[in-house]
C-alpha positions in Angstrom: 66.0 37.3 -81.2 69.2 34.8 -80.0 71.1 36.1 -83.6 70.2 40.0 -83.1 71.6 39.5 -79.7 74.9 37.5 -80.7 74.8 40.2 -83.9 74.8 43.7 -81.0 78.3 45.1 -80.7 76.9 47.8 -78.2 79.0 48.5 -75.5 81.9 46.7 -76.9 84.6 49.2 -77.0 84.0 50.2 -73.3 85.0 46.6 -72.4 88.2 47.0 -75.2 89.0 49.9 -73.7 88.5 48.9 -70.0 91.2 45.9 -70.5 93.1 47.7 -72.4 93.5 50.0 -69.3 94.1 47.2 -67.0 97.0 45.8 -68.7 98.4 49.8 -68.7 98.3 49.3 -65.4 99.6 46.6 -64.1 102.5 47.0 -66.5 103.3 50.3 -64.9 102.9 48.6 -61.6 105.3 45.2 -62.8 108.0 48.1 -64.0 107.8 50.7 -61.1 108.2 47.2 -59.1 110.8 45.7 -60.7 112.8 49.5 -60.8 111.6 50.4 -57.2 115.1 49.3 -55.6 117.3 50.7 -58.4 115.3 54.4 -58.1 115.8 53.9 -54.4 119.5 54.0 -55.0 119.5 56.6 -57.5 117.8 58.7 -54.8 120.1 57.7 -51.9 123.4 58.5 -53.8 121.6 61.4 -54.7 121.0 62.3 -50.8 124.7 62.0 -50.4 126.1 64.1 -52.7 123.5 66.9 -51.5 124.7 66.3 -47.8 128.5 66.5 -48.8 128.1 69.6 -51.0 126.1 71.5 -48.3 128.6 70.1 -45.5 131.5 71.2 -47.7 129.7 75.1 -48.0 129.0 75.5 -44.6 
């Protein structure tokens, strides 16, 4: 019974699977936190130019 039991592979690739998709995401979450401040100033220069261009037209 104990070596059918150690011998069962059943249900092993959701586990695989299920870390696999845990390290995905706490990559993405490690990078998207590590680039949060340099997005924010992509998106903030951004802002400016928009506001200068639309003072500039009106």
């Amino acid at each position: 019974m104990i070596s059918r039991f150690i011998k069962d592979e059943q249900g092993q690739d959701i586990v695989e699977y299920s870390l696999l998709l845990v390290l995905i995401g706490a990559a993405a979450v490690f990078v998207l936190t590590a680039m949060g401040q340099s997005i924010s100033q992509i998106f903030s220069k951004i802002n400016v130019r928009l506001t200068s261009a639309n003072s500039a037209i009106s």
